[in-house]
C-alpha positions in Angstrom: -9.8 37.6 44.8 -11.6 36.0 41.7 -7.8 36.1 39.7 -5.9 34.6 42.4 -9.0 32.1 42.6 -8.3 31.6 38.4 -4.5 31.8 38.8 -4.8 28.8 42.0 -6.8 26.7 39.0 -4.6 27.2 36.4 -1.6 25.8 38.3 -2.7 23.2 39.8 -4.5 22.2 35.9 -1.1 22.8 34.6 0.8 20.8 37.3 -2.2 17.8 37.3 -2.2 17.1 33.7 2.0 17.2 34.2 1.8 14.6 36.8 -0.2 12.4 34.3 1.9 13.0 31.7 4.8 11.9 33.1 2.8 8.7 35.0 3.5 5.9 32.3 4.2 3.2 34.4 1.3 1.4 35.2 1.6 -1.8 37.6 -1.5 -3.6 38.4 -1.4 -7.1 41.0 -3.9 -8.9 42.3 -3.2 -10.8 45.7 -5.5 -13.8 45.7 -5.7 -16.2 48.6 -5.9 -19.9 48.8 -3.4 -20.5 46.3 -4.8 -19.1 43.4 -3.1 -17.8 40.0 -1.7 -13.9 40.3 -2.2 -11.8 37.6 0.3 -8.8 37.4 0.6 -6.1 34.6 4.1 -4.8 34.8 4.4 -3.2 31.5 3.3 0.1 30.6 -0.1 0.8 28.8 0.3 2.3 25.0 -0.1 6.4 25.7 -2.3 7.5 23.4 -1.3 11.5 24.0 2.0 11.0 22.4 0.8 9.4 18.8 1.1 12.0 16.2 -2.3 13.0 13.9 -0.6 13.5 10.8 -0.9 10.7 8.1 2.6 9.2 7.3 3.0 7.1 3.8 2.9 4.2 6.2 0.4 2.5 5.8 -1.8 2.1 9.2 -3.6 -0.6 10.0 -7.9 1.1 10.7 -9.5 -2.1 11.8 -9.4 -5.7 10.5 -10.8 -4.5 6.8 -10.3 -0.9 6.8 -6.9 1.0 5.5 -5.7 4.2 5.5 -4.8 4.7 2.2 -3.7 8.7 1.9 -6.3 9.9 4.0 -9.0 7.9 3.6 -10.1 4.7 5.4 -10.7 2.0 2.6 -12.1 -1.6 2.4 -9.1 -3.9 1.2 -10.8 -6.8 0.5 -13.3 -5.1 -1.1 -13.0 -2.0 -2.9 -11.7 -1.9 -6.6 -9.2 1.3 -6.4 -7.7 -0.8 -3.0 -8.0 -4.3 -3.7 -5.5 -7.0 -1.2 -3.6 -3.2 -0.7 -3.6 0.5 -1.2 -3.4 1.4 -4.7 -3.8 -1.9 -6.5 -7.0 -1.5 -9.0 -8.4 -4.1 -10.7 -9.0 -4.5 -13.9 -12.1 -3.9 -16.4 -14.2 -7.1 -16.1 -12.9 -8.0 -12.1 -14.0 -7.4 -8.7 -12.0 -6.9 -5.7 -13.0 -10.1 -3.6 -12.0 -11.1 -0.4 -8.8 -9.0 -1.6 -7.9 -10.5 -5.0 -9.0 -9.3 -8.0 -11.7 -11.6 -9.4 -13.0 -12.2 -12.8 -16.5 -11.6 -12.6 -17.1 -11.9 -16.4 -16.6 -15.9 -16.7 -15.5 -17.3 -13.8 -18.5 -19.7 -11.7 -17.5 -19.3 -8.5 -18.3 -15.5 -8.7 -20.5 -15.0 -11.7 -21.5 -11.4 -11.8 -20.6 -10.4 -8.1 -18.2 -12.4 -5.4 -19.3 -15.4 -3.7 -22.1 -15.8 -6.7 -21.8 -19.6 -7.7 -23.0 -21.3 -10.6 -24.8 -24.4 -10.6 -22.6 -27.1 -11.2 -22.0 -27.8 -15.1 -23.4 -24.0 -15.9 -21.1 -22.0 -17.5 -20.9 -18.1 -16.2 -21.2 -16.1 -19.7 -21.1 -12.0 -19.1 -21.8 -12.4 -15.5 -24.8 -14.5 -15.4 -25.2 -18.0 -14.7 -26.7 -20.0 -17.7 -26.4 -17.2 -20.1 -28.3 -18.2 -23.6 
């Protein structure tokens, strides 16, 4: 009795999660009165179960900032090893600032670290405003 019972759930997981599976079509409509706007979906919503895990040499897009480079999830627009795009390091001396490798070293507008402004007529010497 408790196998049939096990068998009976089995199938009809097997034959649910097939019905889903094969569901992609999605249609969603909204019938408003009084002569109101209609809103209808008629393309299908992304399926999600049929992306593959494994990491391609594409390079795929995380969030707004992050990027998988190889297979870790890296700041573009900040990180030195991954500066503007995967790979590109910036040299001694530079930053990686809003994605371009920066000059740190000399240049005003980002003395020492990015967005760091100098005073105006203060020269940035070795990363520091006003250096004597």
């Amino acid at each position: 009795m408790a196998s049939s019972l096990l068998k009976l759930a089995a199938i009809l997981s097997l034959v649910f999660s097939i019905l889903l599976a094969l569901n992609t079509q999605i249609t969603l409509s909204s019938d408003i009165e009084d002569d109101e706007e209609e809103y209808v979906l008629d393309t299908p919503l992304e399926d999600f179960r049929s992306r593959s895990r494994f990491l391609a040499s594409v390079i795929k897009k995380g969030t707004g900032l992050l990027y998988c480079c190889k297979k870790h999830c890296r700041n573009v627009l900040g990180d030195k090893n991954n500066c503007g795009i995967c790979g590109n390091k910036c040299k001694f001396g530079e930053s990686c600032c809003n994605g371009r490798c920066t000059n740190i070293i000399s240049n005003v507008n980002h003395c020492g670290k990015c967005t760091k402004k100098c005073a105006p007529g203060v020269r940035c010497q070795y990363g520091t405003c006003g250096y004597a």
